[in-house]
PyMOL Python script that loads the backbone (N, CA, C, O; Angstrom):
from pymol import cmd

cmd.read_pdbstr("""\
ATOM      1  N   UNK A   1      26.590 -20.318  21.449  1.00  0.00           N
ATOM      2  CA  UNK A   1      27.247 -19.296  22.241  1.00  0.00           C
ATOM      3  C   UNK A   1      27.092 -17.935  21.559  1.00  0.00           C
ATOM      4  O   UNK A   1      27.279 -17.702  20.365  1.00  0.00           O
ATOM      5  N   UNK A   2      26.641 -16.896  22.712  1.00  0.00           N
ATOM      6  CA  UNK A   2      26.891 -15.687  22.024  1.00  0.00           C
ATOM      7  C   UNK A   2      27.938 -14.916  22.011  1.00  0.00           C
ATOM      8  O   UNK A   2      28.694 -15.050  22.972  1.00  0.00           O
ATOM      9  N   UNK A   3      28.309 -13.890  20.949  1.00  0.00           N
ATOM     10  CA  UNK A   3      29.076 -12.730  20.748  1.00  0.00           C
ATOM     11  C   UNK A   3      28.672 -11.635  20.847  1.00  0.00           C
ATOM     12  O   UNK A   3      27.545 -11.475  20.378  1.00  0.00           O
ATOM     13  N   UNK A   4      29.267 -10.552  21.395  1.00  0.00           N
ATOM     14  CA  UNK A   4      28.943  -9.135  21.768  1.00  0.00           C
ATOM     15  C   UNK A   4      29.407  -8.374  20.144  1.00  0.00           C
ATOM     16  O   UNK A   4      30.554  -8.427  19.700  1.00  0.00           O
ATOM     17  N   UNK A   5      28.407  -7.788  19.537  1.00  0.00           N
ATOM     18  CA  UNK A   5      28.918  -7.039  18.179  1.00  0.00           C
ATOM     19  C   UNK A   5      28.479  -6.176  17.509  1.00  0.00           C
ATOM     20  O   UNK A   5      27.267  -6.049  17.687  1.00  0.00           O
ATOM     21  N   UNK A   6      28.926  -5.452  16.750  1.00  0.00           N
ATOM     22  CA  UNK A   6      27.915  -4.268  16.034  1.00  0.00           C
ATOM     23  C   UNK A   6      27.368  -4.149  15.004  1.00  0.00           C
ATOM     24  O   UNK A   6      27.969  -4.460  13.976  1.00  0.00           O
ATOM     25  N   UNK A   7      26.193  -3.714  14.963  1.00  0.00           N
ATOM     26  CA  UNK A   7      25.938  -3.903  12.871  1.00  0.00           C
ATOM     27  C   UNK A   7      25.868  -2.001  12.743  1.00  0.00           C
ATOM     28  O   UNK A   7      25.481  -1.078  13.459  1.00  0.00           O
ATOM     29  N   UNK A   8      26.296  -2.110  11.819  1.00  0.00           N
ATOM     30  CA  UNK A   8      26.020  -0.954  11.040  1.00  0.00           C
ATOM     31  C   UNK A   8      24.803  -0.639   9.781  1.00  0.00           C
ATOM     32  O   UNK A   8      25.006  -1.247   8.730  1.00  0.00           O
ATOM     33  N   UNK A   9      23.642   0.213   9.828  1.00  0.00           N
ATOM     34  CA  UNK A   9      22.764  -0.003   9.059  1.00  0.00           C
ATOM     35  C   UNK A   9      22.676   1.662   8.621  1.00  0.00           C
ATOM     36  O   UNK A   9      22.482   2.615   9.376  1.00  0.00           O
ATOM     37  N   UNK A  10      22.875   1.668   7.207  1.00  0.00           N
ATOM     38  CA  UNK A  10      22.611   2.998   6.238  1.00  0.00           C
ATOM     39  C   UNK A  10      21.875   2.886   5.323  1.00  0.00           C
ATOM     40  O   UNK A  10      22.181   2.031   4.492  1.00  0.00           O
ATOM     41  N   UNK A  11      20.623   3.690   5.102  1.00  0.00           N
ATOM     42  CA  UNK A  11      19.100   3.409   4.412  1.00  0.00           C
ATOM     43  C   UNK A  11      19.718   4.696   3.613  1.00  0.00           C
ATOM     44  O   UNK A  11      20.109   5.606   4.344  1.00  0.00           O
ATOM     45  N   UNK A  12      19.850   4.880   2.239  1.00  0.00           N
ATOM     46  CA  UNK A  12      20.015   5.960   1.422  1.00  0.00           C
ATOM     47  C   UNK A  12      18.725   6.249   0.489  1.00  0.00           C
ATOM     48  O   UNK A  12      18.357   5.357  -0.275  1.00  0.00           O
ATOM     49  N   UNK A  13      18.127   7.317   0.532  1.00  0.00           N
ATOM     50  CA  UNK A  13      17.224   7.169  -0.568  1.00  0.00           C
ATOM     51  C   UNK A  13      16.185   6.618  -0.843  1.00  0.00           C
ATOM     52  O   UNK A  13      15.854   6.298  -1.985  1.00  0.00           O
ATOM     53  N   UNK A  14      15.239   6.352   0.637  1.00  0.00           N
ATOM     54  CA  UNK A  14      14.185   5.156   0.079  1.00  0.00           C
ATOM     55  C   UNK A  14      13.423   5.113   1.661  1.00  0.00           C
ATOM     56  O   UNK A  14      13.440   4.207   2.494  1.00  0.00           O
ATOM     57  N   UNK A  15      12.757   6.471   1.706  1.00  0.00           N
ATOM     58  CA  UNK A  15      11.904   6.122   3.110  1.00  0.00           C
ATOM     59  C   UNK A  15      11.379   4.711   3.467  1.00  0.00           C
ATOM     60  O   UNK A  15      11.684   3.920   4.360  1.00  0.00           O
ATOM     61  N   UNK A  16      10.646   4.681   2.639  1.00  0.00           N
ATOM     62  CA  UNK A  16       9.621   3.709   2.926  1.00  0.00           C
ATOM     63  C   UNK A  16      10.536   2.430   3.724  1.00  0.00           C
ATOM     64  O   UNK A  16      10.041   1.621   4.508  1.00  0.00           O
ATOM     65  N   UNK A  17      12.069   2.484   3.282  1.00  0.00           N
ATOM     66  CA  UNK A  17      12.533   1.065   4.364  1.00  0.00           C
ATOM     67  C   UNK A  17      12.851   1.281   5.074  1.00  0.00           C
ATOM     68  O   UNK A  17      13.269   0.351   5.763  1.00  0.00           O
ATOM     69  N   UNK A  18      13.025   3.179   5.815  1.00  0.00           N
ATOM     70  CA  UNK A  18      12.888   3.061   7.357  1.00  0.00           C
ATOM     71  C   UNK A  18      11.733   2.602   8.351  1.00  0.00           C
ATOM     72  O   UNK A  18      11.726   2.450   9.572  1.00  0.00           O
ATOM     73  N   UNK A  19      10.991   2.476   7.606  1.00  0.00           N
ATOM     74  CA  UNK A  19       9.709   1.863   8.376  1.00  0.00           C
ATOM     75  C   UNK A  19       9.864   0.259   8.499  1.00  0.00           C
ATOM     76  O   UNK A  19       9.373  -0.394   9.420  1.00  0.00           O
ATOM     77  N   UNK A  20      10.441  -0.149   7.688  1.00  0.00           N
ATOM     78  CA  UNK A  20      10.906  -1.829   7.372  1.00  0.00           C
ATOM     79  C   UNK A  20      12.035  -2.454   8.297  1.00  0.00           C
ATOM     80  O   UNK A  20      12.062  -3.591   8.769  1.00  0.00           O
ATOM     81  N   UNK A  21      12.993  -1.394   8.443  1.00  0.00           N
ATOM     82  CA  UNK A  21      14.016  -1.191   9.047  1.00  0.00           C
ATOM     83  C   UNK A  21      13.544  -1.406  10.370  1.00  0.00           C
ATOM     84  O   UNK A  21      13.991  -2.408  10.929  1.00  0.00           O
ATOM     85  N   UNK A  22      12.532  -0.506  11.165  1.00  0.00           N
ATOM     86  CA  UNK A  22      12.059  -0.414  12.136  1.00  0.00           C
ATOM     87  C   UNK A  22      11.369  -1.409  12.566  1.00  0.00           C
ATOM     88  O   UNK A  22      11.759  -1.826  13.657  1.00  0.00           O
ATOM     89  N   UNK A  23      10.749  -1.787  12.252  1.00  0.00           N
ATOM     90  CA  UNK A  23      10.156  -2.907  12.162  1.00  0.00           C
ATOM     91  C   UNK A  23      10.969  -4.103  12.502  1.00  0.00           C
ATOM     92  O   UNK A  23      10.787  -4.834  13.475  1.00  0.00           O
ATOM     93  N   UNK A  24      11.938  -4.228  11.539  1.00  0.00           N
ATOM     94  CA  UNK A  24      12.733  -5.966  11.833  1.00  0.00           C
ATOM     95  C   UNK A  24      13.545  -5.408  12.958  1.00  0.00           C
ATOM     96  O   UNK A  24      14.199  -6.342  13.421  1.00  0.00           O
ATOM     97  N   UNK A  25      13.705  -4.693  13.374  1.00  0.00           N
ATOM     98  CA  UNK A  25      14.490  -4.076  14.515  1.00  0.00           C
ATOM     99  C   UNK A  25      13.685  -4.719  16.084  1.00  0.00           C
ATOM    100  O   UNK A  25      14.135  -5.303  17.070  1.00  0.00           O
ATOM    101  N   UNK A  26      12.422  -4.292  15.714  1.00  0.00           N
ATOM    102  CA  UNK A  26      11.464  -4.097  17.096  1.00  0.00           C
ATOM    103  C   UNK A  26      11.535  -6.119  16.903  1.00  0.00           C
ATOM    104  O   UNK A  26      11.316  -6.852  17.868  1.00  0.00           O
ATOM    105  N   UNK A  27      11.825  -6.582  15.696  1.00  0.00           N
ATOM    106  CA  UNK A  27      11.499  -7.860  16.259  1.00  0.00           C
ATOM    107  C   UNK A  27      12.643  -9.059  16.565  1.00  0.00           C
ATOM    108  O   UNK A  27      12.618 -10.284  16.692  1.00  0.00           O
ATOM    109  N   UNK A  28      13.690  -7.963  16.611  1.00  0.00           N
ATOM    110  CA  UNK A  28      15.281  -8.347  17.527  1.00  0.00           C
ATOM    111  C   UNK A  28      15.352  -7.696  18.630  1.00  0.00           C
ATOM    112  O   UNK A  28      16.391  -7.824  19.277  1.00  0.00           O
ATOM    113  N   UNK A  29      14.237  -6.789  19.172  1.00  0.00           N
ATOM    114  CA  UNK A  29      14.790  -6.322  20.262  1.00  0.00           C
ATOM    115  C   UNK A  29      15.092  -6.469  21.842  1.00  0.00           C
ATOM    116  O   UNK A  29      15.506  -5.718  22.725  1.00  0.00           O
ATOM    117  N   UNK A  30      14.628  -7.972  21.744  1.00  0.00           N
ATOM    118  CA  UNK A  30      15.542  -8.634  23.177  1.00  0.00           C
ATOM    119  C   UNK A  30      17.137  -8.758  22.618  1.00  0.00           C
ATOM    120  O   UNK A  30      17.840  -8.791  23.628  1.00  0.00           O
ATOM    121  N   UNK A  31      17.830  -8.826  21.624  1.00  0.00           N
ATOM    122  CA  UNK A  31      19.429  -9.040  21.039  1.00  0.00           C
ATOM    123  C   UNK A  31      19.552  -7.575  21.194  1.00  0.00           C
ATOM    124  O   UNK A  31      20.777  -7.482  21.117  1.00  0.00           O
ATOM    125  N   UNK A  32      19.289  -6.832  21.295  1.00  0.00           N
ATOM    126  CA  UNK A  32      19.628  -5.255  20.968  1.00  0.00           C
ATOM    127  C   UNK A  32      20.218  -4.215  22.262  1.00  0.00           C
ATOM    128  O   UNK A  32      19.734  -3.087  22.354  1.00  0.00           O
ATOM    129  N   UNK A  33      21.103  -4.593  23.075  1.00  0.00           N
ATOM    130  CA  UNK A  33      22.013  -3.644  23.747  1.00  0.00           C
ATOM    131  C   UNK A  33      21.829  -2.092  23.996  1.00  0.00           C
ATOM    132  O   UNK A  33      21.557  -1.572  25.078  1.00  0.00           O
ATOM    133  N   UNK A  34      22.021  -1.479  22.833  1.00  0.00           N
ATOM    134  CA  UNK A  34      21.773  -0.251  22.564  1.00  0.00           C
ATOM    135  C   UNK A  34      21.790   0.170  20.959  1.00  0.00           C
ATOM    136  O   UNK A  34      21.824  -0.650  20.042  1.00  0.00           O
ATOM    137  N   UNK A  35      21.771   1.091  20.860  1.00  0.00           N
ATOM    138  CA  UNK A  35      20.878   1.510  19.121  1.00  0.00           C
ATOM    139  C   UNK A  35      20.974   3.331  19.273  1.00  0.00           C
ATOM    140  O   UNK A  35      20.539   4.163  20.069  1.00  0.00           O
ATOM    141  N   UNK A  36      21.490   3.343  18.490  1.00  0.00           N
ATOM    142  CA  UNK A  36      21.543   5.333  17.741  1.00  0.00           C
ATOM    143  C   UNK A  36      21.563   5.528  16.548  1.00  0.00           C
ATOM    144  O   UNK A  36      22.416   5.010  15.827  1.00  0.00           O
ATOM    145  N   UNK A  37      20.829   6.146  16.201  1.00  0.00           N
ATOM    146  CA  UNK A  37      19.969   6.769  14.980  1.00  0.00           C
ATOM    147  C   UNK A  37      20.471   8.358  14.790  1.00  0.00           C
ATOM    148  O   UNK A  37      20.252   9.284  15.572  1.00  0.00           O
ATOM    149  N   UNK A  38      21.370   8.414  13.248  1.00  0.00           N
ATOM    150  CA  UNK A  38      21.480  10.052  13.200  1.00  0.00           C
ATOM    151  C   UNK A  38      20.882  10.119  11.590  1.00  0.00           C
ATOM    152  O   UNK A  38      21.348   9.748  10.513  1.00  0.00           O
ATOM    153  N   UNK A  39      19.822  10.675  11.931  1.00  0.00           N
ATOM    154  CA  UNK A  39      19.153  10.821  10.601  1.00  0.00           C
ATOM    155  C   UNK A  39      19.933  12.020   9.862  1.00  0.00           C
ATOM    156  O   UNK A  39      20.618  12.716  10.612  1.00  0.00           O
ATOM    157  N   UNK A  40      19.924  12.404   8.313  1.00  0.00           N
ATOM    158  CA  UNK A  40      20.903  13.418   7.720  1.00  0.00           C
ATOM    159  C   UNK A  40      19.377  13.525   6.633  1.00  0.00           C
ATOM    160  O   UNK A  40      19.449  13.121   5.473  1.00  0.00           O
ATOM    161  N   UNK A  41      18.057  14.113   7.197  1.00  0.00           N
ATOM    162  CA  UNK A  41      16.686  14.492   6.161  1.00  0.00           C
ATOM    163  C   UNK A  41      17.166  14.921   4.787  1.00  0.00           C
ATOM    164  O   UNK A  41      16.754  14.417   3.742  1.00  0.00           O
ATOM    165  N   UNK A  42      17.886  15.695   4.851  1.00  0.00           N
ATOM    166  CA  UNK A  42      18.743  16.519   3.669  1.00  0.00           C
ATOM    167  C   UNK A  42      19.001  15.816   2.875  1.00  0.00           C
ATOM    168  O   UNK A  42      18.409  15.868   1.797  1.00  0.00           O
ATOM    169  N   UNK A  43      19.866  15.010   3.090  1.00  0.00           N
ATOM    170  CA  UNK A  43      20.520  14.493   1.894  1.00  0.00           C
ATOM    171  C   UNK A  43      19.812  12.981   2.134  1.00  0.00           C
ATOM    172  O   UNK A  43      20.293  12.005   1.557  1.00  0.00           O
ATOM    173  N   UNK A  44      19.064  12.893   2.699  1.00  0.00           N
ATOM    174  CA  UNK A  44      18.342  11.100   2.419  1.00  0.00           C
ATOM    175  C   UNK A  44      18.922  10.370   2.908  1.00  0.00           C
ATOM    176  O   UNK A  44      18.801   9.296   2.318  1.00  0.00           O
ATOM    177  N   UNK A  45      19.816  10.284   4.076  1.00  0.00           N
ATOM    178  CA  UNK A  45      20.502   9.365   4.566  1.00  0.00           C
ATOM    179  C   UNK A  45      20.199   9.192   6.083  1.00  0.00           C
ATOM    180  O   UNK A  45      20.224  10.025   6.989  1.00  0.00           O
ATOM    181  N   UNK A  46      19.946   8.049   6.089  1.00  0.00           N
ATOM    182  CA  UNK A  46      19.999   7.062   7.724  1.00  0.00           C
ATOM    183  C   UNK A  46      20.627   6.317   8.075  1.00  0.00           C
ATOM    184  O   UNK A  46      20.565   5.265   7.438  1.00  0.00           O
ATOM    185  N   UNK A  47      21.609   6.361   9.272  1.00  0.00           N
ATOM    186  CA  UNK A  47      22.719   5.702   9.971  1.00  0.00           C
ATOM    187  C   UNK A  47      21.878   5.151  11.723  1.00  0.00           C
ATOM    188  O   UNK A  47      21.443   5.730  12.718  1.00  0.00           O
ATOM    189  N   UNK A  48      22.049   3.590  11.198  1.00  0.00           N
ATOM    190  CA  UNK A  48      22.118   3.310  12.726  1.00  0.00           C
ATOM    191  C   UNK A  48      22.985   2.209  12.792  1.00  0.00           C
ATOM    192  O   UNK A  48      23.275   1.275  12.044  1.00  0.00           O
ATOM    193  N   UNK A  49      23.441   2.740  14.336  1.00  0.00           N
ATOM    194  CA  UNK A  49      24.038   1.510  14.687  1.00  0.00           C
ATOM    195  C   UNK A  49      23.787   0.936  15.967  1.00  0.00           C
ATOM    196  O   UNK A  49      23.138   1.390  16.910  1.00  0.00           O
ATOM    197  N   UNK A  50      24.469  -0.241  15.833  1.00  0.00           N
ATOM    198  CA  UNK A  50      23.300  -1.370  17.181  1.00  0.00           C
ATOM    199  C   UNK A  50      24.739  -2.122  17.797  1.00  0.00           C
ATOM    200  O   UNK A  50      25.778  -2.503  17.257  1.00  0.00           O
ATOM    201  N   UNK A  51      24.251  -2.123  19.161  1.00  0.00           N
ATOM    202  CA  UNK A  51      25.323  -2.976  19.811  1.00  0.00           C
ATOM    203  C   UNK A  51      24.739  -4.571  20.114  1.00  0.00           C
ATOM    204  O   UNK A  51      24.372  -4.781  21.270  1.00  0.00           O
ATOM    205  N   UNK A  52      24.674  -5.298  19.480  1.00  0.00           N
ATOM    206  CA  UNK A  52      23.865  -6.689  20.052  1.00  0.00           C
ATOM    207  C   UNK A  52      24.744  -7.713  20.904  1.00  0.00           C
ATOM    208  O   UNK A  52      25.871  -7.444  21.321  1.00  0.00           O
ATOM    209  N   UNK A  53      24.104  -8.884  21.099  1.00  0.00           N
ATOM    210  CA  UNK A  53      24.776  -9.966  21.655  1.00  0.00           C
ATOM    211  C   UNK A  53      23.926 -10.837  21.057  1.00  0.00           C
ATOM    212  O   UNK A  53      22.722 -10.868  21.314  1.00  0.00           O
ATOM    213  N   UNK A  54      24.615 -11.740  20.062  1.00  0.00           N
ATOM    214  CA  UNK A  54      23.971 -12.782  19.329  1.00  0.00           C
ATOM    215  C   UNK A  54      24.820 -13.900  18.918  1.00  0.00           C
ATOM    216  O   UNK A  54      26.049 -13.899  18.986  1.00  0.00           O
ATOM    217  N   UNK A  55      23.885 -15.114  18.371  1.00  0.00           N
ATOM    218  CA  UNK A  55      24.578 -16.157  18.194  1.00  0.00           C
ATOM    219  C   UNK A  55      24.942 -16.049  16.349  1.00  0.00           C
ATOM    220  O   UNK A  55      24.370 -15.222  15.640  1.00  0.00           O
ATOM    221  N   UNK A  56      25.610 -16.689  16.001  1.00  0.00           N
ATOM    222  CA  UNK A  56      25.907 -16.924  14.051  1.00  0.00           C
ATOM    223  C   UNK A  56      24.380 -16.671  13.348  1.00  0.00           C
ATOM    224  O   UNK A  56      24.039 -15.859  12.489  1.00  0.00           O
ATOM    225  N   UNK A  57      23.657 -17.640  14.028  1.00  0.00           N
ATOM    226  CA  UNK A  57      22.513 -17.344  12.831  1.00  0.00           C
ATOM    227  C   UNK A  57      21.499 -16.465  13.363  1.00  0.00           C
ATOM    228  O   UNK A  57      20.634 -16.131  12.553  1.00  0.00           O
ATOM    229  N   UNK A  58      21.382 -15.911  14.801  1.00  0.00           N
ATOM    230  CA  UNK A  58      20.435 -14.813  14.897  1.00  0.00           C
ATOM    231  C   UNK A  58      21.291 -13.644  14.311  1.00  0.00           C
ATOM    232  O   UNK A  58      20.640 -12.600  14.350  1.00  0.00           O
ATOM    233  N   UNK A  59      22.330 -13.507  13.868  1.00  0.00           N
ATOM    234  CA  UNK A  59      23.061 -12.465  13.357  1.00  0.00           C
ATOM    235  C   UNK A  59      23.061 -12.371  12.028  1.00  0.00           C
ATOM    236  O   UNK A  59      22.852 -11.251  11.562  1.00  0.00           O
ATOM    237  N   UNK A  60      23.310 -13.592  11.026  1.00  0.00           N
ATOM    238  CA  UNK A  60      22.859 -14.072  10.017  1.00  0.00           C
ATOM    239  C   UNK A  60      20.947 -13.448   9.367  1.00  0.00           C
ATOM    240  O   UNK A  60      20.413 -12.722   8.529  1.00  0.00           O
ATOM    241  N   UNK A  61      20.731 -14.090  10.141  1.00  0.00           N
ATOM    242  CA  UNK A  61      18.969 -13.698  10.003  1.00  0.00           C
ATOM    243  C   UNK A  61      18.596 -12.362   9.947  1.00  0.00           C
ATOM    244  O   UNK A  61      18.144 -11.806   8.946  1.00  0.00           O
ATOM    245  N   UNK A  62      18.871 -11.641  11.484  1.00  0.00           N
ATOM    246  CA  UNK A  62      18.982  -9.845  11.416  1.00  0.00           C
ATOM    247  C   UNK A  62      19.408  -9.344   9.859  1.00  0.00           C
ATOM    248  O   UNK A  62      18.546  -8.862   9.124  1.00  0.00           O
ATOM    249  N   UNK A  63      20.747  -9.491   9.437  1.00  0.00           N
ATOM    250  CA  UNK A  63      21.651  -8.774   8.708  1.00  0.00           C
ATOM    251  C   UNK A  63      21.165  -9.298   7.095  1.00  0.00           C
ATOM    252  O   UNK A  63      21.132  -8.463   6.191  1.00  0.00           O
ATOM    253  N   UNK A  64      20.835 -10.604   6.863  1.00  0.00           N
ATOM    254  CA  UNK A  64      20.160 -10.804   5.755  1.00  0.00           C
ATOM    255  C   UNK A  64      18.617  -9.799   5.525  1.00  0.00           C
ATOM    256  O   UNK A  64      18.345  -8.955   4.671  1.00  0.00           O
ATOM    257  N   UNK A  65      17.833 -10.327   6.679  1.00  0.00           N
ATOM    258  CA  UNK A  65      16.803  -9.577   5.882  1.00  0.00           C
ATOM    259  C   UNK A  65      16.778  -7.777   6.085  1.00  0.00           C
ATOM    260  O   UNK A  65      15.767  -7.139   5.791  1.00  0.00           O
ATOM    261  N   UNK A  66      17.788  -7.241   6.517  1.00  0.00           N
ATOM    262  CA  UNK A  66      18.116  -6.182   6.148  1.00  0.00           C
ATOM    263  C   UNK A  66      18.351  -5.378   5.420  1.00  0.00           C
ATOM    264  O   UNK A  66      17.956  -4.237   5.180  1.00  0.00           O
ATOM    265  N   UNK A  67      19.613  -6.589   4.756  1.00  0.00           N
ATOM    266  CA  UNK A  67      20.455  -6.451   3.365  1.00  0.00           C
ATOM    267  C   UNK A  67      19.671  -6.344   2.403  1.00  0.00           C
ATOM    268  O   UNK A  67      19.849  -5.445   1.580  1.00  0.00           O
ATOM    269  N   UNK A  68      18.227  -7.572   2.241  1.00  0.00           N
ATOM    270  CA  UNK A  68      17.284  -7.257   0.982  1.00  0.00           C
ATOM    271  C   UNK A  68      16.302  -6.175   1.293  1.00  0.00           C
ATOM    272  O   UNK A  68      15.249  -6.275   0.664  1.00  0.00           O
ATOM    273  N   UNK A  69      16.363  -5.534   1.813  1.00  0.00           N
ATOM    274  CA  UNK A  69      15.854  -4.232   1.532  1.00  0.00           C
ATOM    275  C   UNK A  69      16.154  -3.254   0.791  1.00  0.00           C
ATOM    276  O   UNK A  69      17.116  -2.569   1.137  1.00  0.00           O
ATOM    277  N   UNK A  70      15.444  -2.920  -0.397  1.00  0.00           N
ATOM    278  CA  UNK A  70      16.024  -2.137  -1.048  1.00  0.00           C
ATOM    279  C   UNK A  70      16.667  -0.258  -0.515  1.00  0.00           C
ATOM    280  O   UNK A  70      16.137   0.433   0.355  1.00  0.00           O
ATOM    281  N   UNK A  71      17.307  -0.055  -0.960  1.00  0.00           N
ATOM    282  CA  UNK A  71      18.576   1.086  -0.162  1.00  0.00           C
ATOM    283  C   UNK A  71      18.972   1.047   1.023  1.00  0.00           C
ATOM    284  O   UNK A  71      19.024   2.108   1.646  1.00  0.00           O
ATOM    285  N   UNK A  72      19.341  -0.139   1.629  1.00  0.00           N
ATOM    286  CA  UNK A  72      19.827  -0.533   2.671  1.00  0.00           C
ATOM    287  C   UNK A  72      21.099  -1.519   2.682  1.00  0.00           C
ATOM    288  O   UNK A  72      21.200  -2.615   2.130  1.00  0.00           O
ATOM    289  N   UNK A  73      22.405  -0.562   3.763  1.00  0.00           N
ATOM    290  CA  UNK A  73      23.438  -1.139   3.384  1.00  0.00           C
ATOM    291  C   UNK A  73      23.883  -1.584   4.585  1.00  0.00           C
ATOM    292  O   UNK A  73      23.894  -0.713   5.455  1.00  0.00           O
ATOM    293  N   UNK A  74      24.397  -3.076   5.035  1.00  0.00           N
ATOM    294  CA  UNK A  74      24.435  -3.782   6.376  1.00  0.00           C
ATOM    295  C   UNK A  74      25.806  -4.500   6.248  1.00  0.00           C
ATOM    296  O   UNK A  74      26.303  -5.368   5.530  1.00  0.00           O
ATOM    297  N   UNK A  75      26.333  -3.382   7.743  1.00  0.00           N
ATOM    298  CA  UNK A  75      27.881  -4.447   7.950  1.00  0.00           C
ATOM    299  C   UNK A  75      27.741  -4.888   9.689  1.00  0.00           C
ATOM    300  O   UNK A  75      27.015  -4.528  10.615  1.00  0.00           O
ATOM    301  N   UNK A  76      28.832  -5.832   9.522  1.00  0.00           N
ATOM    302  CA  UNK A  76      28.346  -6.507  10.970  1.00  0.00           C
ATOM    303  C   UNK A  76      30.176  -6.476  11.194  1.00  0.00           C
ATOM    304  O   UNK A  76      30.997  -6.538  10.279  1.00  0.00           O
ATOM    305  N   UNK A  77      30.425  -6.383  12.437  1.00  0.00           N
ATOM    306  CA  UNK A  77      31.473  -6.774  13.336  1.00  0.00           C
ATOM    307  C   UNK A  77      31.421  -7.325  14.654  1.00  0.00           C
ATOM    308  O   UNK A  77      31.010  -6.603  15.563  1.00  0.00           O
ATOM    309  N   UNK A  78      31.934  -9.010  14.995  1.00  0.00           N
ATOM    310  CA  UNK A  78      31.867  -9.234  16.152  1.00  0.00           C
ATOM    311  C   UNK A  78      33.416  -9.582  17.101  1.00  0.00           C
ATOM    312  O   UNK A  78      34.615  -9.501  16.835  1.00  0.00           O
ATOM    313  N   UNK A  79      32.762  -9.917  18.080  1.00  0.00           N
ATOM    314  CA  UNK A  79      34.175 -10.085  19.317  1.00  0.00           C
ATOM    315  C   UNK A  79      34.352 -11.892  18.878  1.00  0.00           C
ATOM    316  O   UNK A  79      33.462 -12.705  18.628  1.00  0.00           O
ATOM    317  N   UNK A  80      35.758 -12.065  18.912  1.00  0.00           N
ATOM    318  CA  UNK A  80      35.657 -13.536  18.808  1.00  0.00           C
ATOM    319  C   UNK A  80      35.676 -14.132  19.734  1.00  0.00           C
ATOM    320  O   UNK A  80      35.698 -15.361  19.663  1.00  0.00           O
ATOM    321  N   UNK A  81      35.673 -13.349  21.167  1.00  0.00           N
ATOM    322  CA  UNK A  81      35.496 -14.562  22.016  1.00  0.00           C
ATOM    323  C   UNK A  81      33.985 -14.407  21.909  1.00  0.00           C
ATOM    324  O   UNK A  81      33.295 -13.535  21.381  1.00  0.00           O
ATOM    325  N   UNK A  82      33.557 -15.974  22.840  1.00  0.00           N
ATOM    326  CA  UNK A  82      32.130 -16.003  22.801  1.00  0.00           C
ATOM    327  C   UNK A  82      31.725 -15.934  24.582  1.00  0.00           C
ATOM    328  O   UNK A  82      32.548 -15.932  25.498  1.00  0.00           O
ATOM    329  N   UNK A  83      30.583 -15.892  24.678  1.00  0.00           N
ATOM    330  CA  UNK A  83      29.957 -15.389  26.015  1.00  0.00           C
ATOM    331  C   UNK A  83      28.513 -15.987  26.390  1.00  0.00           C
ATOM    332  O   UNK A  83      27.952 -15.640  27.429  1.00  0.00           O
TER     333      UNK A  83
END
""", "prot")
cmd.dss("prot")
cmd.show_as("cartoon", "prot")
cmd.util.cbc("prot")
cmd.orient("prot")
């Protein structure tokens, strides 16, 4: 069963894993709802956040190989009912 939920993704300091970022993104993007990107060039910081609908371990999977990216910081919040 799926849940409707959000991840939060902040890349500090380390172009090269917005391209990585992008990437594992494009290859969730049937789970992906909607998505906004406020880049801050200045100070090296990238904020996105994603509205998905996923099950435990497609959420699991997303948010892990996220997490090992180096300067990349991944929080997740979901709805507990399921759908």
């Amino acid at each position: 069963m799926n849940r409707i939920g959000i991840i939060a993704i902040i890349i500090e300091e380390n172009r090269e894993s917005v391209a990585q970022v992008n990437a594992i993104l494009s290859e969730y993007s049937e789970l992906i709802h909607a998505r906004m990107g406020v880049p801050n060039r200045e100070k090296g910081i990238y904020v996105i956040s994603l509205v998905v609908e996923v099950n435990n371990e497609q959420l699991g999977a997303i948010t892990g190989r996220l997490g090992n990216l180096k300067g990349v910081t991944v929080k997740s919040m979901m709805t507990n009912k399921t759908y």
